[in-house]
C-alpha positions in Angstrom: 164.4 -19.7 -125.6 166.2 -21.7 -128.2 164.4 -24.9 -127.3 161.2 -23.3 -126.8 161.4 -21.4 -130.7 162.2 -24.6 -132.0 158.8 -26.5 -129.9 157.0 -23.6 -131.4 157.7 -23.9 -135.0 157.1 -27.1 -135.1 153.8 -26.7 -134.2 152.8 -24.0 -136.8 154.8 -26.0 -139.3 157.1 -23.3 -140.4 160.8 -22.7 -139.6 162.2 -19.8 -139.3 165.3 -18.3 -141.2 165.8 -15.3 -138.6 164.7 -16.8 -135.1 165.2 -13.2 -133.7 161.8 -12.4 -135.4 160.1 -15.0 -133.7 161.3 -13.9 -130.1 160.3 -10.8 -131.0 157.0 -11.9 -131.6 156.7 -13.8 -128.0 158.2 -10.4 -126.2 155.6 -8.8 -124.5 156.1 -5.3 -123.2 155.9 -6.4 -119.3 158.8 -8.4 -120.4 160.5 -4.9 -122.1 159.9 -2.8 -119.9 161.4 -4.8 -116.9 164.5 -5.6 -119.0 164.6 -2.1 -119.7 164.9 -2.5 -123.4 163.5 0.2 -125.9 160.2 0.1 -126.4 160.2 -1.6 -129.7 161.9 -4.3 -128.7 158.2 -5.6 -127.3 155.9 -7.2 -130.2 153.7 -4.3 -130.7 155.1 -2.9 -133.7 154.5 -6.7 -135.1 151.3 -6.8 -134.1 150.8 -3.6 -135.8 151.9 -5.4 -139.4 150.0 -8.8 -138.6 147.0 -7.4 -137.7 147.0 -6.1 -141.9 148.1 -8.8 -142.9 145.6 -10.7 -141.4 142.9 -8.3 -142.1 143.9 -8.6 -146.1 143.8 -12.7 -146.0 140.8 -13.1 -144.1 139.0 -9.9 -146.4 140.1 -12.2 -149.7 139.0 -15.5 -148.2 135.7 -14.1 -147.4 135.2 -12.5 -151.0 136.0 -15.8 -152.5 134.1 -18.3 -150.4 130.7 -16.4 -150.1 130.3 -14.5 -153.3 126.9 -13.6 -152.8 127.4 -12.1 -149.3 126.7 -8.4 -149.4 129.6 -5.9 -148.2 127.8 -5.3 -144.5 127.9 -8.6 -143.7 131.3 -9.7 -144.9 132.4 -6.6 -142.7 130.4 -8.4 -139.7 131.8 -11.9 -140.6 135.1 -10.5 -141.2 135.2 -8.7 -137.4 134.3 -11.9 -135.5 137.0 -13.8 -137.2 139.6 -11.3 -136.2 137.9 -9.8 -132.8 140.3 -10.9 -129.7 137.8 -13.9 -128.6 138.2 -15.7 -131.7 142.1 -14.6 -132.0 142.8 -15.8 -128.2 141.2 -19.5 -129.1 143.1 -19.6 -132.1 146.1 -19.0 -130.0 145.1 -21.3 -127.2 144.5 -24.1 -130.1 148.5 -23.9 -130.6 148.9 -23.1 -126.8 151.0 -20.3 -127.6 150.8 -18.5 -124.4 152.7 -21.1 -123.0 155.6 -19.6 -125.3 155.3 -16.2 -124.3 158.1 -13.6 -122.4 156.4 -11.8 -119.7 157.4 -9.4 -116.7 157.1 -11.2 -113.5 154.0 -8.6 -112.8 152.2 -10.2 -116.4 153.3 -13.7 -115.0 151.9 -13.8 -111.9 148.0 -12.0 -112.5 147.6 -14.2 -115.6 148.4 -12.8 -118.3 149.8 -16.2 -120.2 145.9 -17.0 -120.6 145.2 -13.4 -120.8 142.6 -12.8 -124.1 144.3 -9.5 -124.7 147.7 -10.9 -124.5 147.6 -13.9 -126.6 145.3 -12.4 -129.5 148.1 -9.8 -129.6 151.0 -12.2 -129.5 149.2 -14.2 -132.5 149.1 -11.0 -134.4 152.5 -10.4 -133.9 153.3 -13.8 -135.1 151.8 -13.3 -138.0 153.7 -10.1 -138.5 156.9 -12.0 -138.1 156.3 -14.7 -140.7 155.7 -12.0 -143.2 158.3 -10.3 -142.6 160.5 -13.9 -142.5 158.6 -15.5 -145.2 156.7 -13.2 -147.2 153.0 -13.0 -147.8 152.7 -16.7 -149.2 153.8 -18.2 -145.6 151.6 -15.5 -143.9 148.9 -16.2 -145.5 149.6 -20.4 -144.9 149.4 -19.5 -141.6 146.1 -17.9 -141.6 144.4 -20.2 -143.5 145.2 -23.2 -141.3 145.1 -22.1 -138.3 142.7 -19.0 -138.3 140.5 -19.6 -140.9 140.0 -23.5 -140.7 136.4 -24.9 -139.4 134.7 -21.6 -140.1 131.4 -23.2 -139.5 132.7 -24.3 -135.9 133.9 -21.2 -134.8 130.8 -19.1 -136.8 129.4 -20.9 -134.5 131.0 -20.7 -131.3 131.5 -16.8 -131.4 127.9 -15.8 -132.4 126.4 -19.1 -130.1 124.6 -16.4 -127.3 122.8 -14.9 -130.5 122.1 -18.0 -132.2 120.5 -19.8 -129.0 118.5 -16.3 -128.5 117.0 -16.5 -131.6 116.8 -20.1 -131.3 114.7 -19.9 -128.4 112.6 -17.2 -129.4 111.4 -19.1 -132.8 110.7 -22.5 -130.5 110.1 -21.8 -126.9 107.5 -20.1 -125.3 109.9 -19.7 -122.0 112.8 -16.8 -122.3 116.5 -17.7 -122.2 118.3 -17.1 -118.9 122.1 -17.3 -117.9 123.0 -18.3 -114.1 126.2 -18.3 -112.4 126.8 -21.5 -110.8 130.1 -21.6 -109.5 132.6 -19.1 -109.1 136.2 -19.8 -107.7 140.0 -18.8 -107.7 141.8 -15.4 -107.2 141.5 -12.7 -108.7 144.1 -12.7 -111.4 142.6 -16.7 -112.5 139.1 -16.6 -111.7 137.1 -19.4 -113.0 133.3 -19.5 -113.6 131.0 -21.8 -114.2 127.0 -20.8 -115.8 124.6 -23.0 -117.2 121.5 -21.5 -120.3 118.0 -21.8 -118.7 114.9 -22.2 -121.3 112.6 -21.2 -118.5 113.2 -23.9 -116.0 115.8 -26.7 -117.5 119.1 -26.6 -117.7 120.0 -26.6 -121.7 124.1 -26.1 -121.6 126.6 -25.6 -118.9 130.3 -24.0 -119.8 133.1 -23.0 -117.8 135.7 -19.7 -118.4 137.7 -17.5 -117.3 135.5 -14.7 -117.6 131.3 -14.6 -116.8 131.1 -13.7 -120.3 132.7 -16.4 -121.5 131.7 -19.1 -119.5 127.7 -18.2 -121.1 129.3 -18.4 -124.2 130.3 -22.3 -124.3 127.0 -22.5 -122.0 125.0 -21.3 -125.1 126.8 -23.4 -127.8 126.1 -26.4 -125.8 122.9 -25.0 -125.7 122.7 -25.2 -129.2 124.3 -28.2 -129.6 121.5 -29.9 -127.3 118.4 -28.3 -128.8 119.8 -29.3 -132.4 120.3 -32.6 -131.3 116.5 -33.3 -130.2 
């Protein structure tokens, strides 16, 4: 794990002084319980502390950059940035799943590409740079790789709403989703749909989920209509 902690902080751009932390962090409890370790030996307990810490930075980054925002919506902006959707592309962005500990059971249905997993894993993270580096190098993180290109992932995570209503102020056809392609086993499905304006094709995206697949289909979408 040596190599792979060192691969790792070079990527985030911050070096550990206790590299225990850090495995920590990448210990997922599949990976606990088949060691039979105690149970805190997994990341949850970190996750517990980043997902504060997170909540705190991204609260005060949000007061500060939109001051006339009222309280409802910086709730609503503030839960899309943190929801697991937004976490897990984060986390794919520094292909930390690759980096993970898992049981053999996590390993083979998926889990390193798992949502759940690697929004967890980058809570934890955060969680063990506090605790490593204090708030400061927490907060670092956050900022540049969480809450950088805000438009861009605004975007991307409300893009099946923002084509809806899109659609609805332009087009006299309704929006439609269909499944194009669907392949793999069960554990690492992959779909493929492409957004229908009535008849023609707007956006095609691929995922891992349905659900996500019509989410890059729509902010292509987007990017299409904006474009003519």
């Amino acid at each position: 794990m040596n190599r792979e902690i060192r691969e790792l902080e070079t990527i985030i751009g911050y070096h550990f002084q206790n590299n225990r932390l850090l495995s920590h962090a990448m210990t997922h409890s599949s990976y606990a319980n088949e060691h039979r370790w105690e149970k805190a030996r997994c990341n949850e307990r970190l996750e517990f502390l980043g997902d504060a810490v997170l909540e705190v930075v991204s609260s005060e980054f949000l007061f500060g950059a939109y001051p006339k925002m009222p309280e409802g919506d910086l709730t609503k902006t503030r839960a899309s940035l943190v929801c697991e959707p937004t976490l897990a592309y984060c986390a794919e962005e520094i292909h930390l799943g690759e980096f993970l500990l898992l049981g053999k059971g996590e390993e083979a249905t998926g889990g390193r590409f798992r949502h759940s997993v690697v929004s967890d894993a980058m809570e934890a993270l955060i969680g063990a740079i506090y605790l490593d580096g204090g708030f400061a190098n927490a907060k670092e993180f956050i900022h540049r790789f969480i809450l950088n290109d805000m438009e861009h992932k605004k975007l991307f995570y409300d893009s099946k709403t923002i084509l809806q209503e899109l659609v609805q102020s332009r087009f006299a056809e309704p929006l439609s989703y269909e499944l194009l392609k669907e392949e793999g086993p069960d554990h690492n499905k992959s779909f493929e749909v492409r957004a229908m304006i009535g008849e023609q094709e707007v956006g095609r995206g691929t995922g891992r989920t349905k659900k996500a697949a019509e989410q890059v289909a729509a902010y292509n979408g987007i990017l299409k209509i904006e474009e003519n």
